[in-house]
Jmol script that loads the backbone (N, CA, C; Angstrom):
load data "model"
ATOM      1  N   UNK A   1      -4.683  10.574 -19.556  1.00  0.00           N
ATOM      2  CA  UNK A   1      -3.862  11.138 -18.509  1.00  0.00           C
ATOM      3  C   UNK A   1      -2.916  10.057 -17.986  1.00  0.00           C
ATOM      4  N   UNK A   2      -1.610  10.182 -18.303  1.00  0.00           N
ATOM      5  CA  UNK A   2      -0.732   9.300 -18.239  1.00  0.00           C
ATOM      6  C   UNK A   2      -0.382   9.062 -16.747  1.00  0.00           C
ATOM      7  N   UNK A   3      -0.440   9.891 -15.981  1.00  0.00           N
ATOM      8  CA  UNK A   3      -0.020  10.132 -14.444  1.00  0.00           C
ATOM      9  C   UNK A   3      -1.085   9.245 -13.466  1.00  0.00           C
ATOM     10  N   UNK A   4      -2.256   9.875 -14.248  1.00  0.00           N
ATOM     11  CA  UNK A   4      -3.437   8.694 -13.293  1.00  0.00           C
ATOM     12  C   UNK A   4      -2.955   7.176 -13.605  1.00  0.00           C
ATOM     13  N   UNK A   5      -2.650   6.713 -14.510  1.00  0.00           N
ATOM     14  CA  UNK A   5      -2.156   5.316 -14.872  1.00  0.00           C
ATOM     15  C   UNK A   5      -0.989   4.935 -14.237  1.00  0.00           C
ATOM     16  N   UNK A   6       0.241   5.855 -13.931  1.00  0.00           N
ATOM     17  CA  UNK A   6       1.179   5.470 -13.490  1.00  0.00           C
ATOM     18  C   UNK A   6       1.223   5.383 -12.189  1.00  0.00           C
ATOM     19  N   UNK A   7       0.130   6.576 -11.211  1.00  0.00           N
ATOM     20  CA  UNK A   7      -0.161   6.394  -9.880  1.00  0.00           C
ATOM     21  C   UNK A   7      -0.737   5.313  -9.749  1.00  0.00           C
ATOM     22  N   UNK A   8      -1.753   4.617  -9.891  1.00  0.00           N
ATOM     23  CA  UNK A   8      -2.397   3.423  -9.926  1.00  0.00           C
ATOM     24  C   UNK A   8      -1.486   2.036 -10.145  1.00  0.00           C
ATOM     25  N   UNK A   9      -0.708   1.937 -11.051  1.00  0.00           N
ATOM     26  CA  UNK A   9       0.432   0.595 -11.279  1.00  0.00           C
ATOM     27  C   UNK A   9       1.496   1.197 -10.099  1.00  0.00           C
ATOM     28  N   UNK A  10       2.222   2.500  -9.651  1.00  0.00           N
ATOM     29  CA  UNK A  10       2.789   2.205  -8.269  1.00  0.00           C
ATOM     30  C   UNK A  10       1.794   2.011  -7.065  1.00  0.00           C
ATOM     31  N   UNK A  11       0.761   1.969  -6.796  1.00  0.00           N
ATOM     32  CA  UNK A  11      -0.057   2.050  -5.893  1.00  0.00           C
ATOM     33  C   UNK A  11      -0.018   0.183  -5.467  1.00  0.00           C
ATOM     34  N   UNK A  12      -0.492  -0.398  -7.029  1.00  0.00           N
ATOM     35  CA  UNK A  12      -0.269  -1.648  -6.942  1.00  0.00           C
ATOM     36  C   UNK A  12       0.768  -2.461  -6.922  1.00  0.00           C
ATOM     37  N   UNK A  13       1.882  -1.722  -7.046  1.00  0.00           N
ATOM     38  CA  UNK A  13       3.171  -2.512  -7.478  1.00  0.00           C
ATOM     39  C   UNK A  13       3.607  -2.352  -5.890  1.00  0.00           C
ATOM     40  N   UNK A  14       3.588  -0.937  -5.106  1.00  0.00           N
ATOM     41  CA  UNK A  14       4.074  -0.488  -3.832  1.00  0.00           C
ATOM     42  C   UNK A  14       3.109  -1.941  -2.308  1.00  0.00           C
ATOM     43  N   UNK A  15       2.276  -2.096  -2.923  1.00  0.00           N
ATOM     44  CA  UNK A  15       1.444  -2.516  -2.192  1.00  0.00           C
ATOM     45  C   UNK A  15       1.415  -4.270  -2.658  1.00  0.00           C
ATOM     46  N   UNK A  16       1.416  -4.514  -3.664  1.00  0.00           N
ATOM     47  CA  UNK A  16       1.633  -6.046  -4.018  1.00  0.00           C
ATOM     48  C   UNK A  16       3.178  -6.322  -3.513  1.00  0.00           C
ATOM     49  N   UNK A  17       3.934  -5.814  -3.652  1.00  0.00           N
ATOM     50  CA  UNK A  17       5.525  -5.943  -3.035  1.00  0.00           C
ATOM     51  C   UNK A  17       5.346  -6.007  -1.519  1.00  0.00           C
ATOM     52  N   UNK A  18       4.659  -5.011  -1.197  1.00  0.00           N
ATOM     53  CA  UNK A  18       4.644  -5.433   0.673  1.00  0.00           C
ATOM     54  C   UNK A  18       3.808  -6.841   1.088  1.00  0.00           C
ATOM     55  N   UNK A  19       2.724  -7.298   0.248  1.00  0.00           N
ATOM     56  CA  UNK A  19       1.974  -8.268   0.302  1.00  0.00           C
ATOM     57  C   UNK A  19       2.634  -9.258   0.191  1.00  0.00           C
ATOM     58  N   UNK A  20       3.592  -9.194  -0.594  1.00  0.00           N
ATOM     59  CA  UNK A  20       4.520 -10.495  -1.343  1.00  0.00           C
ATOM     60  C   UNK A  20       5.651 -10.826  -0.147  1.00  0.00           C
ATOM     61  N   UNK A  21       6.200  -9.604   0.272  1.00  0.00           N
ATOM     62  CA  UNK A  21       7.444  -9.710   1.694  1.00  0.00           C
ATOM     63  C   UNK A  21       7.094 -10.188   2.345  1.00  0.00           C
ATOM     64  N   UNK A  22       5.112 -10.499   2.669  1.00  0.00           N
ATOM     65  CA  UNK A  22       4.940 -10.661   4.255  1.00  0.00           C
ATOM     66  C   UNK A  22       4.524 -12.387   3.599  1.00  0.00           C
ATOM     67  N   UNK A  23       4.010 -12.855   2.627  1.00  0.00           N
ATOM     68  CA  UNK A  23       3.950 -14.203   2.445  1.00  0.00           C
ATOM     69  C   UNK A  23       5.522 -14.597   2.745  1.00  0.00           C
ATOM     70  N   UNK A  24       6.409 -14.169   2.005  1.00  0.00           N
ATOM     71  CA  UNK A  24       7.887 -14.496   2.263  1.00  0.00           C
ATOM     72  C   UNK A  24       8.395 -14.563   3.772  1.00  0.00           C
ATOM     73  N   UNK A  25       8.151 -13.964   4.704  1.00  0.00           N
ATOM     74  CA  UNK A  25       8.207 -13.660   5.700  1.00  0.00           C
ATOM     75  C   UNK A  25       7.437 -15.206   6.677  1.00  0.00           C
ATOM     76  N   UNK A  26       5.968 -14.970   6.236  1.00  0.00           N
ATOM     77  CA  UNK A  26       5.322 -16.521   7.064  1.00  0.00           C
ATOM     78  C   UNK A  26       6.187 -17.578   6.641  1.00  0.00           C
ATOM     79  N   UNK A  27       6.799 -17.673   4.595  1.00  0.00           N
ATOM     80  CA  UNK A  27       6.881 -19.061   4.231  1.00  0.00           C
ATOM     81  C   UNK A  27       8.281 -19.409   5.020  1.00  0.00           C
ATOM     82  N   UNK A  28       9.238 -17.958   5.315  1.00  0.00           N
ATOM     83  CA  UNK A  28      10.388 -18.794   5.872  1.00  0.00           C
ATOM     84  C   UNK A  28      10.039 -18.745   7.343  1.00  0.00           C
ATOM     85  N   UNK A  29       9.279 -18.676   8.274  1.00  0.00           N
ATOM     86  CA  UNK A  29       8.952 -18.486   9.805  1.00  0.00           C
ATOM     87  C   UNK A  29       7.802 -19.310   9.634  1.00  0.00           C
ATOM     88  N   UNK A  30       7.890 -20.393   9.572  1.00  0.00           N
ATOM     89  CA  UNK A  30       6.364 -21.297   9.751  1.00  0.00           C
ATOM     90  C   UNK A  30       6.234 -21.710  11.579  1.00  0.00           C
ATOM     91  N   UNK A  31       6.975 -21.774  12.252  1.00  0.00           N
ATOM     92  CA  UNK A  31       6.860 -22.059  13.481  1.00  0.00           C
ATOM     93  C   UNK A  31       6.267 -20.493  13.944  1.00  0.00           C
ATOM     94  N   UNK A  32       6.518 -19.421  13.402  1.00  0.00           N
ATOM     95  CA  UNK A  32       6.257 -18.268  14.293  1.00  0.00           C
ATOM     96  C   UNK A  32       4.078 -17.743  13.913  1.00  0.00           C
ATOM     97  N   UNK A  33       3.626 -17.680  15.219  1.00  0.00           N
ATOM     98  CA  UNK A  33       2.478 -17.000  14.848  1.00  0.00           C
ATOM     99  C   UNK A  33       1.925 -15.951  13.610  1.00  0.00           C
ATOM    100  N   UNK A  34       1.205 -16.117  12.595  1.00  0.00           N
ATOM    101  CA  UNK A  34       0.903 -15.110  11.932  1.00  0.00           C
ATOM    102  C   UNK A  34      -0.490 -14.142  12.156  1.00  0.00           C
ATOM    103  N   UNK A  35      -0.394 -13.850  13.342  1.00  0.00           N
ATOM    104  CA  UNK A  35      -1.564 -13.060  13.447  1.00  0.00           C
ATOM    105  C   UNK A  35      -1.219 -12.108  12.903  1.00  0.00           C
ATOM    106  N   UNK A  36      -0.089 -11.105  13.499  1.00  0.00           N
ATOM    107  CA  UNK A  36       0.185  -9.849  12.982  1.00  0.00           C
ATOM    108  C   UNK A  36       1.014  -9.752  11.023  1.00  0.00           C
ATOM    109  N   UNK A  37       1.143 -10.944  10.976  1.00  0.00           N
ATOM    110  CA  UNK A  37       1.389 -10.667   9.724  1.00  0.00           C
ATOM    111  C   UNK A  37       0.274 -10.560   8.555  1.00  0.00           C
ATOM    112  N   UNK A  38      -0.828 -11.430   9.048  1.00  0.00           N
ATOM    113  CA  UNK A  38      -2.422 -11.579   8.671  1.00  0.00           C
ATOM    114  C   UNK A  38      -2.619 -10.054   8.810  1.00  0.00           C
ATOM    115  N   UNK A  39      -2.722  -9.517   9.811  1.00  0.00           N
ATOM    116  CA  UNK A  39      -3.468  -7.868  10.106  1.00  0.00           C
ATOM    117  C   UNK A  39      -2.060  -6.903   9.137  1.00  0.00           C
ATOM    118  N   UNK A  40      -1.698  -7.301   9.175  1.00  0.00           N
ATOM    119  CA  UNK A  40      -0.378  -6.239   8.049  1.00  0.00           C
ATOM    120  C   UNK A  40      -0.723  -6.415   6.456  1.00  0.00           C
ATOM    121  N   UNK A  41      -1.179  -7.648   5.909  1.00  0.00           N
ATOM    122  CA  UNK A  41      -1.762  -8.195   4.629  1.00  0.00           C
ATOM    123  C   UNK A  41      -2.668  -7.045   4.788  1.00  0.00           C
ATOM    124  N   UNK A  42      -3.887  -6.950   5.900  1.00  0.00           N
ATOM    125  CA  UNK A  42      -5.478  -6.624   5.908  1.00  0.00           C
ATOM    126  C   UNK A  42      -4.756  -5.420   5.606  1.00  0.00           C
ATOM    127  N   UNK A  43      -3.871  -4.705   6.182  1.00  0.00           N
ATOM    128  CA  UNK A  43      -4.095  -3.272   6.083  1.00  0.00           C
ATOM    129  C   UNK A  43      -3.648  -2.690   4.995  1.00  0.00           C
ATOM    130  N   UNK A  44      -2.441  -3.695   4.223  1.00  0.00           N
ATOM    131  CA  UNK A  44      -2.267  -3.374   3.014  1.00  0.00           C
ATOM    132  C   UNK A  44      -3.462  -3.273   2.181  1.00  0.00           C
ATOM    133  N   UNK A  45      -4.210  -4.090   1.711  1.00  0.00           N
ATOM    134  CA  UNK A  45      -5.412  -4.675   1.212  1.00  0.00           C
ATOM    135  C   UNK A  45      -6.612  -2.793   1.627  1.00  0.00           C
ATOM    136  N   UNK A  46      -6.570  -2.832   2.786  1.00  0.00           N
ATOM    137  CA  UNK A  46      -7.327  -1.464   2.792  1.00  0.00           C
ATOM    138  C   UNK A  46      -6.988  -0.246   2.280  1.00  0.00           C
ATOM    139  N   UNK A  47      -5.302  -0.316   2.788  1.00  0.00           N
ATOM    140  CA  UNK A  47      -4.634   0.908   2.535  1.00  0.00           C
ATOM    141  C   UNK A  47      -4.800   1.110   0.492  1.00  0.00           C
ATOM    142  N   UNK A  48      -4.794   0.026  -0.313  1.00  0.00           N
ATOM    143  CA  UNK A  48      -4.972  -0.512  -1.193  1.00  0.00           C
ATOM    144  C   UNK A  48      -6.422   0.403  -1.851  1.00  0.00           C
ATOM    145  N   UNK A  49      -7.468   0.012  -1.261  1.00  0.00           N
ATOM    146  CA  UNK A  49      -8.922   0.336  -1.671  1.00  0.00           C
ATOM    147  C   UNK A  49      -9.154   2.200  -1.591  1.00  0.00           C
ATOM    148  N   UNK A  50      -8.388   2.352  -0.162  1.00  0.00           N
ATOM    149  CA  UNK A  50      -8.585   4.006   0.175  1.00  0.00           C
ATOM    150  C   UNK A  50      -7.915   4.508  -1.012  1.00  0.00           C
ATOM    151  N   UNK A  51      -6.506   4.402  -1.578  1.00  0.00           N
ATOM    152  CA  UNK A  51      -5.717   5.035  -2.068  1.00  0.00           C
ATOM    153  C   UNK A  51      -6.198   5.114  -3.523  1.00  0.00           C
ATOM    154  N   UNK A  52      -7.404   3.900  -4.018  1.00  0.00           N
ATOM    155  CA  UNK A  52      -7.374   3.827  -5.411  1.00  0.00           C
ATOM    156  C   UNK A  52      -8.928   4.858  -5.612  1.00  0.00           C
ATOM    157  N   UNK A  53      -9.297   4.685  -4.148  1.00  0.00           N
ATOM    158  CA  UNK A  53     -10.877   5.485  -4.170  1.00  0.00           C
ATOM    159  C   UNK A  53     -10.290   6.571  -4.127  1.00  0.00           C
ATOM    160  N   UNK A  54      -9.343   7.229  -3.937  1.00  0.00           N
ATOM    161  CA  UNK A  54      -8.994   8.835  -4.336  1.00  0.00           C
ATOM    162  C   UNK A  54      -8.554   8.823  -5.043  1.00  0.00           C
ATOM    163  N   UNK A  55      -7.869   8.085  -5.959  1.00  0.00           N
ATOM    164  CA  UNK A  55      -7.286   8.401  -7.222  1.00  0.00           C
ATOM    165  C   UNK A  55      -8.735   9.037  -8.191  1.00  0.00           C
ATOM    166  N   UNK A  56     -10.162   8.162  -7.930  1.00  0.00           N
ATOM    167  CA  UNK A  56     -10.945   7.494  -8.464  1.00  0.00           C
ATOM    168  C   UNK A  56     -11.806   8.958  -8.191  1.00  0.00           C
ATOM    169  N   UNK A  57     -11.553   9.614  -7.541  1.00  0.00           N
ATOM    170  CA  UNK A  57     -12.429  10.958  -7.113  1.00  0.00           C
ATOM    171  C   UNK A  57     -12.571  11.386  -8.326  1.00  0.00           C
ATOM    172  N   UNK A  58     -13.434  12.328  -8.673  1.00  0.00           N
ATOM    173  CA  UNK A  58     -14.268  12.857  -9.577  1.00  0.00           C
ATOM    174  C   UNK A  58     -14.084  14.347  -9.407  1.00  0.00           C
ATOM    175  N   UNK A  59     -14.503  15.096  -8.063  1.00  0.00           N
ATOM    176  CA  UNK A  59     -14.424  16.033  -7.868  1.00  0.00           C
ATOM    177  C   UNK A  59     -13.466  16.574  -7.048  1.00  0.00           C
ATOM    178  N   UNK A  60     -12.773  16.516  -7.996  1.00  0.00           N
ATOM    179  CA  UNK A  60     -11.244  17.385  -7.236  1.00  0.00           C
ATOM    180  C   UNK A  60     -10.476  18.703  -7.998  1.00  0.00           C
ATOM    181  N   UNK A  61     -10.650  19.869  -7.419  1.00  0.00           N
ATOM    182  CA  UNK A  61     -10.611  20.766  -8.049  1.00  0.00           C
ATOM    183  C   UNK A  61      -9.075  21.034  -8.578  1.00  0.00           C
ATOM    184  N   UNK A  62      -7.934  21.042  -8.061  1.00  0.00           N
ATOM    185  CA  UNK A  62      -6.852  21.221  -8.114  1.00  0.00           C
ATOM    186  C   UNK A  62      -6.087  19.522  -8.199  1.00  0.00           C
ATOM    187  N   UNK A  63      -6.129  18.947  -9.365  1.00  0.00           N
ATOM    188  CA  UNK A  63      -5.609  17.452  -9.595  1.00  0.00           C
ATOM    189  C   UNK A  63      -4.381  17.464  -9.595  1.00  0.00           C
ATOM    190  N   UNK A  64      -3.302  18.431  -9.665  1.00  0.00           N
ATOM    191  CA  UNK A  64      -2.418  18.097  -9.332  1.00  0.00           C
ATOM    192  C   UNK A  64      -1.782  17.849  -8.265  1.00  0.00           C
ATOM    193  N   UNK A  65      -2.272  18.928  -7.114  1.00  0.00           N
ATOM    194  CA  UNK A  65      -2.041  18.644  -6.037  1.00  0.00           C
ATOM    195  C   UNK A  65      -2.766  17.266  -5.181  1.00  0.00           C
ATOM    196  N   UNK A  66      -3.947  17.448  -5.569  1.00  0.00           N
ATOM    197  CA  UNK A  66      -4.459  16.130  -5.192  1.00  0.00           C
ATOM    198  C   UNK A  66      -3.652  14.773  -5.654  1.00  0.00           C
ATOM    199  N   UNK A  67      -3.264  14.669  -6.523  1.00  0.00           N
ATOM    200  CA  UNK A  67      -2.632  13.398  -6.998  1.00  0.00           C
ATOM    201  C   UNK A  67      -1.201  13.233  -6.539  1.00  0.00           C
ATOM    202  N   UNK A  68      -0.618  14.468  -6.301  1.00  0.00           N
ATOM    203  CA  UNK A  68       0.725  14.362  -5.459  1.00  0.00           C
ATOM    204  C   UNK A  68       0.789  13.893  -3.561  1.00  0.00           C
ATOM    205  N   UNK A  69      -0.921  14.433  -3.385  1.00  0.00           N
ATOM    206  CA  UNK A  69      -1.047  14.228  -1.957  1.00  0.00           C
ATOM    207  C   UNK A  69      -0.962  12.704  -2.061  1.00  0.00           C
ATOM    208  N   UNK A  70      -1.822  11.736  -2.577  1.00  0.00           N
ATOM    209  CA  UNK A  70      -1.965  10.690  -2.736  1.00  0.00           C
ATOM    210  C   UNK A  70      -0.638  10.133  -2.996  1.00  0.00           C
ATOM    211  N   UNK A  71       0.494  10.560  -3.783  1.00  0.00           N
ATOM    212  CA  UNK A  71       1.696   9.477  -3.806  1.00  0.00           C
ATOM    213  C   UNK A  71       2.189   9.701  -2.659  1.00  0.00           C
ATOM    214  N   UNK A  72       1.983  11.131  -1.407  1.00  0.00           N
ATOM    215  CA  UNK A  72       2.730  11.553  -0.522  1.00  0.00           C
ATOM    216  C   UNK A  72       2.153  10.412   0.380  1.00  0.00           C
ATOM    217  N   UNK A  73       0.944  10.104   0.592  1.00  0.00           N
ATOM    218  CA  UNK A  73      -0.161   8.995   1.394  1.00  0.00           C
ATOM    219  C   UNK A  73       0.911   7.591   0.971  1.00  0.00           C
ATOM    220  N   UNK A  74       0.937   7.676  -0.451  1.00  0.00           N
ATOM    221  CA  UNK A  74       1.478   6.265  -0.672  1.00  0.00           C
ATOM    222  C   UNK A  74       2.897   5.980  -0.159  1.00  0.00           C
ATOM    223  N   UNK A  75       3.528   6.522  -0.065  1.00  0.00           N
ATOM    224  CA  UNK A  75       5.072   6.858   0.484  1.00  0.00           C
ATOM    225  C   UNK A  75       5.144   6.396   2.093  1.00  0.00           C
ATOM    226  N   UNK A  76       4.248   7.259   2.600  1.00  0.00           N
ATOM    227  CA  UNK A  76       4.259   7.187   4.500  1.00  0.00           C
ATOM    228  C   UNK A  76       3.531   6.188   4.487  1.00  0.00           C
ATOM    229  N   UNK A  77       2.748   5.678   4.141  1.00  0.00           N
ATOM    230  CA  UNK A  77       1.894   4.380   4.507  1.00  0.00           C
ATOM    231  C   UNK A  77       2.664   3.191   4.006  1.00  0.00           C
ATOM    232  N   UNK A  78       3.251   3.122   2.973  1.00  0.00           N
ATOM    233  CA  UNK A  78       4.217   2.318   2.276  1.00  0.00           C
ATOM    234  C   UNK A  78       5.895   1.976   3.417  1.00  0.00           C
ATOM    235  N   UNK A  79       6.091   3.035   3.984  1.00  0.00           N
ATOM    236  CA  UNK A  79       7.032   3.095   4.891  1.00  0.00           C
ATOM    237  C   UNK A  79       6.846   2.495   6.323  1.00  0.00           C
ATOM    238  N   UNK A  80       5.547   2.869   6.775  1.00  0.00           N
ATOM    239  CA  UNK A  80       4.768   2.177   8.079  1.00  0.00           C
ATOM    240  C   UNK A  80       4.639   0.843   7.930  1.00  0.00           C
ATOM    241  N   UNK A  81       4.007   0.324   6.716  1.00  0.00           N
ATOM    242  CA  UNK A  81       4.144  -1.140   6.853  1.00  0.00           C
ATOM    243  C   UNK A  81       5.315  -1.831   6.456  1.00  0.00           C
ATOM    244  N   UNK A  82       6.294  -1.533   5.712  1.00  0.00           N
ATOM    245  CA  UNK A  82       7.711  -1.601   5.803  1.00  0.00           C
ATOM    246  C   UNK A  82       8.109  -1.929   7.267  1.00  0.00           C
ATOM    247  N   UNK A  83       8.305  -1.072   7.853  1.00  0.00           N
ATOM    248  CA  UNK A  83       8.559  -1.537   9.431  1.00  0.00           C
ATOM    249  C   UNK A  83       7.793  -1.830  10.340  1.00  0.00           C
ATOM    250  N   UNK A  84       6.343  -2.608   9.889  1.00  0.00           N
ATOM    251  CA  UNK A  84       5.949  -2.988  10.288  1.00  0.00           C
ATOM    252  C   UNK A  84       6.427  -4.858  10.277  1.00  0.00           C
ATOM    253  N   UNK A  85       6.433  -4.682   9.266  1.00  0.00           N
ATOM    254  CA  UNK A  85       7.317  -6.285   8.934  1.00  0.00           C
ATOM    255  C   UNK A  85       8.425  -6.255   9.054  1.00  0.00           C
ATOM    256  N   UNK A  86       9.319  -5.428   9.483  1.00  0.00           N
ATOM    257  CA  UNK A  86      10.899  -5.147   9.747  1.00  0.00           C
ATOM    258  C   UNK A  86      10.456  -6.002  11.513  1.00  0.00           C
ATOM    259  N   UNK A  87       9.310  -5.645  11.663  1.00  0.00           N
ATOM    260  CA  UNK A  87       9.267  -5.351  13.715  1.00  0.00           C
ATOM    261  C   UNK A  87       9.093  -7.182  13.812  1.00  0.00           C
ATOM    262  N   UNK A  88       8.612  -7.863  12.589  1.00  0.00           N
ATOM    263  CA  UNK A  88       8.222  -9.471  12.894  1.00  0.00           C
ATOM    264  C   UNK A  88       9.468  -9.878  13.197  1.00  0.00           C
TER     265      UNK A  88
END
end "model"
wireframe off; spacefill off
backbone 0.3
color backbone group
């Protein structure tokens, strides 16, 4: 199933890219606090685990829709932490 593979590499690609902005973000702001950029990593990192444990579901009766909900999850959550590091 080619779609489960391709949700999974954007899941990681959507989510390693926000991980990567916010190191970029501390390496050029070294004088500025990174607490909240630390808790923006964490939530990527979770948002990360939830999204791959539903891919990872077993019992899902209707997979297409289920797997579209999940890129719809990946999209708005992908967008939230976007401006979440827009707000540093």
């Amino acid at each position: 199933m080619a779609n489960v593979r391709n949700l999974k590499k954007d899941i990681n690609y959507v989510l390693g890219d926000i991980i990567e902005a916010v190191y970029i973000w501390e390496y050029a702001n070294t004088d500025k606090d990174t607490k909240k950029s630390e808790a923006i990593i964490d939530e990527a990192i979770s948002t990360f685990d939830e999204l791959i444990a539903m891919v990872n579901a077993k019992d899902v009766e209707n997979q297409k829709a289920h797997f579209k909900g999940i890129a719809n999850d990946l999209e708005t959550k992908g967008k939230a932490l976007i401006e979440k590091i827009n707000k540093l």
